[in-house]
Chimera marker file (.cmm) of the C-alpha trace (Angstrom):
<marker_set name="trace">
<marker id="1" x="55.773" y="92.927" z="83.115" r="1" g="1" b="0" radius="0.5"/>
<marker id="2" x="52.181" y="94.709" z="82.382" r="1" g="1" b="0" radius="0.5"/>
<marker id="3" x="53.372" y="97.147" z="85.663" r="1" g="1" b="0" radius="0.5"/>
<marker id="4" x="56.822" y="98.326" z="83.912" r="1" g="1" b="0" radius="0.5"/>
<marker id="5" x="55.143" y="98.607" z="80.781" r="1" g="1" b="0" radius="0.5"/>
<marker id="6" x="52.180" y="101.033" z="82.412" r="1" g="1" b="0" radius="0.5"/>
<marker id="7" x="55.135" y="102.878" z="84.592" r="1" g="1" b="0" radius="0.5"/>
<marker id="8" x="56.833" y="103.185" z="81.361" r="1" g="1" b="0" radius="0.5"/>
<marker id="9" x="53.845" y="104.350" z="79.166" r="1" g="1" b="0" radius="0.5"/>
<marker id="10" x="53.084" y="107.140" z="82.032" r="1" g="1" b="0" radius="0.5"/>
<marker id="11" x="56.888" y="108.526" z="82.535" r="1" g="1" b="0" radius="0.5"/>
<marker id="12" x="56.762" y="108.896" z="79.248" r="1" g="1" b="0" radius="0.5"/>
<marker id="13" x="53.916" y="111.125" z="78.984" r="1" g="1" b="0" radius="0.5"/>
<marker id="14" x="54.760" y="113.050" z="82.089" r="1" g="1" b="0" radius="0.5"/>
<marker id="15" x="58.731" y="113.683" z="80.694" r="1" g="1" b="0" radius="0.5"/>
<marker id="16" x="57.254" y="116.512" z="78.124" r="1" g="1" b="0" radius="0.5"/>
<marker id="17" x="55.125" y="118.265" z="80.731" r="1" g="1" b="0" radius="0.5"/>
<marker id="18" x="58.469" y="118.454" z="82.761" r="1" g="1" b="0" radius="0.5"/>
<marker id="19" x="61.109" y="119.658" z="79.777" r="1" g="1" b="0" radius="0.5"/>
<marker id="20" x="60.037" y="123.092" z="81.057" r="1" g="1" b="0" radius="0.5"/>
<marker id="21" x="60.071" y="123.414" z="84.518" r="1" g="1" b="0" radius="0.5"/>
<marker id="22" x="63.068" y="124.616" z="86.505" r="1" g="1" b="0" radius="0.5"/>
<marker id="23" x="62.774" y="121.373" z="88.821" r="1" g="1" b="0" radius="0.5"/>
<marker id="24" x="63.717" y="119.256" z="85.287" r="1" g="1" b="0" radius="0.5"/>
<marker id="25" x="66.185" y="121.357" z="84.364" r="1" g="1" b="0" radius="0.5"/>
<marker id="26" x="68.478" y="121.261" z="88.080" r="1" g="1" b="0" radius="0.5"/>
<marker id="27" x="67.938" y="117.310" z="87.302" r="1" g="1" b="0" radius="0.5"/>
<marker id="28" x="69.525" y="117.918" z="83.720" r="1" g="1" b="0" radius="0.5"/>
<marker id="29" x="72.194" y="119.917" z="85.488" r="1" g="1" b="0" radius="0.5"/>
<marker id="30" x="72.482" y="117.281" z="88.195" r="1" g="1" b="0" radius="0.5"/>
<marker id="31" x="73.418" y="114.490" z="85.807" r="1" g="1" b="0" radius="0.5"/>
<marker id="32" x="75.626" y="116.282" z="83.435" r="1" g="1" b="0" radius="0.5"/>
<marker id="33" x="77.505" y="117.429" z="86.542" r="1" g="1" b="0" radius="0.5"/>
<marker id="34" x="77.912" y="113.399" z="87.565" r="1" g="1" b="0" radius="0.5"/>
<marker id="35" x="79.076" y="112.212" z="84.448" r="1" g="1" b="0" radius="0.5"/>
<marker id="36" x="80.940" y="114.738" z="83.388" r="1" g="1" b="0" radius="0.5"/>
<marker id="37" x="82.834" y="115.217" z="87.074" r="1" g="1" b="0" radius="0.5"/>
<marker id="38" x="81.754" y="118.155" z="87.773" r="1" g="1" b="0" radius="0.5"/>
<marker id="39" x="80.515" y="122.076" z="85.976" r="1" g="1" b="0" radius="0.5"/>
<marker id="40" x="82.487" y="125.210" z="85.321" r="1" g="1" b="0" radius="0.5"/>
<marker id="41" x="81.937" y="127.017" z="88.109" r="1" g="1" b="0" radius="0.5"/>
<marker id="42" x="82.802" y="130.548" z="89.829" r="1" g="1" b="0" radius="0.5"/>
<marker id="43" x="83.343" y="130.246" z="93.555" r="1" g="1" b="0" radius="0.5"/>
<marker id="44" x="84.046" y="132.889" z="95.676" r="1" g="1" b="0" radius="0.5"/>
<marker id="45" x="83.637" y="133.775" z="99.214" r="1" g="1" b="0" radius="0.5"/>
<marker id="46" x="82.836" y="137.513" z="100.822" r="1" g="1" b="0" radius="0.5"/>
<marker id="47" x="83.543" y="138.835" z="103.856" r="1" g="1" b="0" radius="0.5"/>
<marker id="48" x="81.120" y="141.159" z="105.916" r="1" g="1" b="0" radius="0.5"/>
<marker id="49" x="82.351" y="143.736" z="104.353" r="1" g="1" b="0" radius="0.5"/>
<marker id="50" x="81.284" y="142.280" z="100.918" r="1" g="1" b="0" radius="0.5"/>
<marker id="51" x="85.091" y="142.059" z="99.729" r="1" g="1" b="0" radius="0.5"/>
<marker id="52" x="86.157" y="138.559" z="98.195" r="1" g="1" b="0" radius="0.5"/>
<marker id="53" x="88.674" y="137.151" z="100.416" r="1" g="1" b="0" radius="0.5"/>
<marker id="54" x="88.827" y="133.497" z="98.184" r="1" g="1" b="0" radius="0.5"/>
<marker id="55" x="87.924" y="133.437" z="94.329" r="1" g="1" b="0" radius="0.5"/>
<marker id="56" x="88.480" y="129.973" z="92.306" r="1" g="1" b="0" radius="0.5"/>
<marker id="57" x="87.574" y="129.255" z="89.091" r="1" g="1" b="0" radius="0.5"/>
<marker id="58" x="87.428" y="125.657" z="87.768" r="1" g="1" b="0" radius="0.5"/>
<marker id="59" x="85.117" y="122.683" z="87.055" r="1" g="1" b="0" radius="0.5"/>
<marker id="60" x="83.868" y="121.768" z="90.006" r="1" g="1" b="0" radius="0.5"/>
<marker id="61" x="81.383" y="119.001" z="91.449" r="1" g="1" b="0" radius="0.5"/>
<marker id="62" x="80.200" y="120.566" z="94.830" r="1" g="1" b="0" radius="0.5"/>
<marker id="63" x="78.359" y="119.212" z="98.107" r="1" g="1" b="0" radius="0.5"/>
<marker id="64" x="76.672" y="122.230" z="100.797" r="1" g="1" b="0" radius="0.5"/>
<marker id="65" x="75.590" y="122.111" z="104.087" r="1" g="1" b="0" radius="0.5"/>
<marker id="66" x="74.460" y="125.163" z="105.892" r="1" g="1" b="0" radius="0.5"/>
<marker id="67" x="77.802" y="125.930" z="107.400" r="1" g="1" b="0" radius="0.5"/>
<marker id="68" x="80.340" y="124.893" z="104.576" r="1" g="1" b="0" radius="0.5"/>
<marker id="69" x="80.851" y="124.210" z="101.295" r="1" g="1" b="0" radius="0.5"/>
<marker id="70" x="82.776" y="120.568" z="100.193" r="1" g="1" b="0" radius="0.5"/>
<marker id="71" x="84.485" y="120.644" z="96.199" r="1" g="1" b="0" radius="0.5"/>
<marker id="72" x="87.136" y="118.257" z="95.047" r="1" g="1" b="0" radius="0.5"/>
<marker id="73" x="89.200" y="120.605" z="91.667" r="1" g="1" b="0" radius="0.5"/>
<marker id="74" x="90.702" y="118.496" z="88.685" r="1" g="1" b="0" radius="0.5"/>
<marker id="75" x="93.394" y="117.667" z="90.368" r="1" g="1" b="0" radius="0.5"/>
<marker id="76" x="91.529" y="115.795" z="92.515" r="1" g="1" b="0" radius="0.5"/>
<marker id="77" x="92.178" y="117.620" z="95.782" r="1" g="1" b="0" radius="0.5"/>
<marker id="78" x="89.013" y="118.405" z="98.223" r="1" g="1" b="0" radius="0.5"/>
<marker id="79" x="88.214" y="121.407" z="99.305" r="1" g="1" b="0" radius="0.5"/>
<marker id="80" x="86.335" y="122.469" z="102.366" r="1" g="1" b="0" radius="0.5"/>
<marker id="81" x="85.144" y="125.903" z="102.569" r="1" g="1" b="0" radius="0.5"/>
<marker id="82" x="83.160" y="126.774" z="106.443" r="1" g="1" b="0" radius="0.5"/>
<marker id="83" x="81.477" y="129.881" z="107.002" r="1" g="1" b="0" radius="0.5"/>
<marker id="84" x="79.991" y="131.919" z="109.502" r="1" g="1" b="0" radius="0.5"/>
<marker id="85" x="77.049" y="134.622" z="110.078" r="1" g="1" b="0" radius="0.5"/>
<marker id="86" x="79.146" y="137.317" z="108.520" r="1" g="1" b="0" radius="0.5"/>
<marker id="87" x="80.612" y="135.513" z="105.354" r="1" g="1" b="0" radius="0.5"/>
<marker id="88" x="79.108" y="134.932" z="102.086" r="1" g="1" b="0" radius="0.5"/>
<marker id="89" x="79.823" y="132.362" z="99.561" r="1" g="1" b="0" radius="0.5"/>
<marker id="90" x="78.844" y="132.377" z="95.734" r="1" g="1" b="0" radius="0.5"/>
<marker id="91" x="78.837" y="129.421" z="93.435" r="1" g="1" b="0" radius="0.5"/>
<marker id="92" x="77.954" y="130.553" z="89.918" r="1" g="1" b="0" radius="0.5"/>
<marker id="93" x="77.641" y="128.653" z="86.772" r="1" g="1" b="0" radius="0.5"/>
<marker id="94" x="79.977" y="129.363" z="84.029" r="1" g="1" b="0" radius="0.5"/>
<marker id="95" x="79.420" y="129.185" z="80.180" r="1" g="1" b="0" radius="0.5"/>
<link id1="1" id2="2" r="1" g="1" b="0" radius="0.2"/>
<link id1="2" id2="3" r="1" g="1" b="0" radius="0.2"/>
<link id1="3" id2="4" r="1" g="1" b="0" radius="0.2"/>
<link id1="4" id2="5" r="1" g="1" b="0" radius="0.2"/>
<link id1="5" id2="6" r="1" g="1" b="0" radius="0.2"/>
<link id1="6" id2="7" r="1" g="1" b="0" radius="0.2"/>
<link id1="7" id2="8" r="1" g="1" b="0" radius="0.2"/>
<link id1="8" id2="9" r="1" g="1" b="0" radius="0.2"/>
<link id1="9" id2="10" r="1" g="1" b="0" radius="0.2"/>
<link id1="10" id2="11" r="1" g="1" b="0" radius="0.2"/>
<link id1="11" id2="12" r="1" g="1" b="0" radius="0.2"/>
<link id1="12" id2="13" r="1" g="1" b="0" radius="0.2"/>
<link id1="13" id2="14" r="1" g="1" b="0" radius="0.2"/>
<link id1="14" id2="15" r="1" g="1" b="0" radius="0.2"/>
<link id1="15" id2="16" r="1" g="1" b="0" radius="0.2"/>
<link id1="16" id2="17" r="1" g="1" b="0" radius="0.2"/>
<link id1="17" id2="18" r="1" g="1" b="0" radius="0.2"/>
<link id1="18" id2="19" r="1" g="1" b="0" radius="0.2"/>
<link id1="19" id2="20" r="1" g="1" b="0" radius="0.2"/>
<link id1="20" id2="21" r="1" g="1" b="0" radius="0.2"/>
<link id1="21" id2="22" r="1" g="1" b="0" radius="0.2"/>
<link id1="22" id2="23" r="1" g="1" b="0" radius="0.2"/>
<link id1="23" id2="24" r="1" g="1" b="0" radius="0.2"/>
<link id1="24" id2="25" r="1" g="1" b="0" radius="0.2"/>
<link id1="25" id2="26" r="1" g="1" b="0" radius="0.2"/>
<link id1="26" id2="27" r="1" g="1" b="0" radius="0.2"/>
<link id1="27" id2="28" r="1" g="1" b="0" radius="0.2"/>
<link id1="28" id2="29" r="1" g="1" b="0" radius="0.2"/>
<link id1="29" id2="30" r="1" g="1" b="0" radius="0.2"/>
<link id1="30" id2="31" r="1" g="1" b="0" radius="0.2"/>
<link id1="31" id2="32" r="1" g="1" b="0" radius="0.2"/>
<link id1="32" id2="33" r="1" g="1" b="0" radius="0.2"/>
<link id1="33" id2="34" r="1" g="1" b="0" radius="0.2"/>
<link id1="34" id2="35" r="1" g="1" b="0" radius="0.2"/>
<link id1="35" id2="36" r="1" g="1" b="0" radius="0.2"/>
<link id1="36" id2="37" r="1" g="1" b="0" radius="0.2"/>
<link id1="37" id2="38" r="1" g="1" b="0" radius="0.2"/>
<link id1="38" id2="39" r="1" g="1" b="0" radius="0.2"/>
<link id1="39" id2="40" r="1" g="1" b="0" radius="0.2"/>
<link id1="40" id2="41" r="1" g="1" b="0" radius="0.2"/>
<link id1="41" id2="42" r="1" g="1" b="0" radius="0.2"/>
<link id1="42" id2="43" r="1" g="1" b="0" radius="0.2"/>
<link id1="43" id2="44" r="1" g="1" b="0" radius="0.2"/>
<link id1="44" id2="45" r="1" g="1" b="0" radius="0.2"/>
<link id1="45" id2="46" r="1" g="1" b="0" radius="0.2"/>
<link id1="46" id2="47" r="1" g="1" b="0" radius="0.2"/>
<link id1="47" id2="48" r="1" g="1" b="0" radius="0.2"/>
<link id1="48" id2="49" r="1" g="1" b="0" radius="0.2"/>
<link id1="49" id2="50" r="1" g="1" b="0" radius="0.2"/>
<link id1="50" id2="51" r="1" g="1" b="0" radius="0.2"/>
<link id1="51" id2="52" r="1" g="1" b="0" radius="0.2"/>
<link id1="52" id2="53" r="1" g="1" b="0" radius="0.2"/>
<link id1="53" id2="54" r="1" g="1" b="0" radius="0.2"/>
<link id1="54" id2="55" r="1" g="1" b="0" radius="0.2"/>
<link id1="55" id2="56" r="1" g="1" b="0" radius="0.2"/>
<link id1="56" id2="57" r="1" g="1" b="0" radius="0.2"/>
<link id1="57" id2="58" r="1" g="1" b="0" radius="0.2"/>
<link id1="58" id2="59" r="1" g="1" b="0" radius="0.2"/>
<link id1="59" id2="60" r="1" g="1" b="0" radius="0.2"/>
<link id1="60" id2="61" r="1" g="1" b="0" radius="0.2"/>
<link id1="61" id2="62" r="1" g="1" b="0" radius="0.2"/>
<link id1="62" id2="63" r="1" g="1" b="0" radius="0.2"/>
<link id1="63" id2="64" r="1" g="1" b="0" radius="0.2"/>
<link id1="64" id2="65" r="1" g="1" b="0" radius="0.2"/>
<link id1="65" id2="66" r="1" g="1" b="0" radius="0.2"/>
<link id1="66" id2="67" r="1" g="1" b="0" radius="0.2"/>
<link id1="67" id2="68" r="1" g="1" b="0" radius="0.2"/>
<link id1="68" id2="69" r="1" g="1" b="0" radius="0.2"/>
<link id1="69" id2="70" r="1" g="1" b="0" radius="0.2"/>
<link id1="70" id2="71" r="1" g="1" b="0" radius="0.2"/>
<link id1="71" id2="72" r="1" g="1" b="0" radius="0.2"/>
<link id1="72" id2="73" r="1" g="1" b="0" radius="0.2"/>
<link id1="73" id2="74" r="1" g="1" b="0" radius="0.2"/>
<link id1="74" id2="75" r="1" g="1" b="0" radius="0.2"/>
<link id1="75" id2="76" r="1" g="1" b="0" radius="0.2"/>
<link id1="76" id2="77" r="1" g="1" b="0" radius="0.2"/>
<link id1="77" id2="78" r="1" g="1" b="0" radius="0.2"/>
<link id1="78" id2="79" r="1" g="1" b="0" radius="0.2"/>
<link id1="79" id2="80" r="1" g="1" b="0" radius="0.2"/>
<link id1="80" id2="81" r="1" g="1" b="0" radius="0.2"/>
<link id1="81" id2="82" r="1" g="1" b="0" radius="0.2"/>
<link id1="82" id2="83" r="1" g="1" b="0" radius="0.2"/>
<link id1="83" id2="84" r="1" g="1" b="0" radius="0.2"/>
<link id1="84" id2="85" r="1" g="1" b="0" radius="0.2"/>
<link id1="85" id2="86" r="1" g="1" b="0" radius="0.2"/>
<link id1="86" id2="87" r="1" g="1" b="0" radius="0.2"/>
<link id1="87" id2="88" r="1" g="1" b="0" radius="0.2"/>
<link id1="88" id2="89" r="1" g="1" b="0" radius="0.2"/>
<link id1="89" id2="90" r="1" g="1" b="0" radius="0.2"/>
<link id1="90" id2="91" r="1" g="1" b="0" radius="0.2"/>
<link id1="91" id2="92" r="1" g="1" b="0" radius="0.2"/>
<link id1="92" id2="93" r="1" g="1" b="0" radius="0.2"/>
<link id1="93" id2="94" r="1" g="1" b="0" radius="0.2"/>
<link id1="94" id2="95" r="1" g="1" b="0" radius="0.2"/>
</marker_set>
C-alpha cells in the first residue's frame, strides 16, 4: 500500500513538469484518438512527381509501418495504403 501511495505521490509531481513537452502532448493525442475512435485527419498520398494520386478526408484512427499505412473510416471499412521509394504519404491533423 505505502509503494502505490509513493508511486502515486511522485506521478503526481512529475505530471506538471510533463503538461509541456511535445512527448505529453502525442500521449494526449494518443488517448483522445482511442476513445474517441479515431481524429480528423487529411490523408493523401503523392506520387514522384509530387501530384496527389489518393486524397481522403475523415476521422480516422491510423496504424504505420515503414512500407504502408493501415486506417479503418466510419464506416468501419479498413484501409491499407503500401508505398514505395517514389511515393509519399501525408497524414495531417485537422481542426
Amino acid at each position: 500500500m505505502r509503494k502505490k501511495f509513493i508511486t502515486g505521490v511522485v506521478m503526481a509531481g512529475l505530471i506538471p513538469m510533463l503538461t509541456g513537452c511535445a512527448s505529453w502532448s502525442r500521449i494526449g493525442k494518443d488517448i483522445h484518438s482511442e476513445v474517441s475512435n479515431g481524429l480528423k485527419r487529411d490523408i493523401k498520398v503523392y506520387n514522384a512527381d509530387g501530384k496527389i494520386i489518393m486524397e481522403e478526408k475523415g476521422k480516422f484512427d491510423i496504424k504505420h509501418s515503414s512500407r504502408s499505412l493501415q486506417y479503418i473510416d466510419q464506416q468501419n471499412n479498413k484501409h491499407n495504403i503500401y508505398f514505395g521509394d517514389n511515393t509519399t504519404v501525408t497524414v495531417d491533423e485537422l481542426k
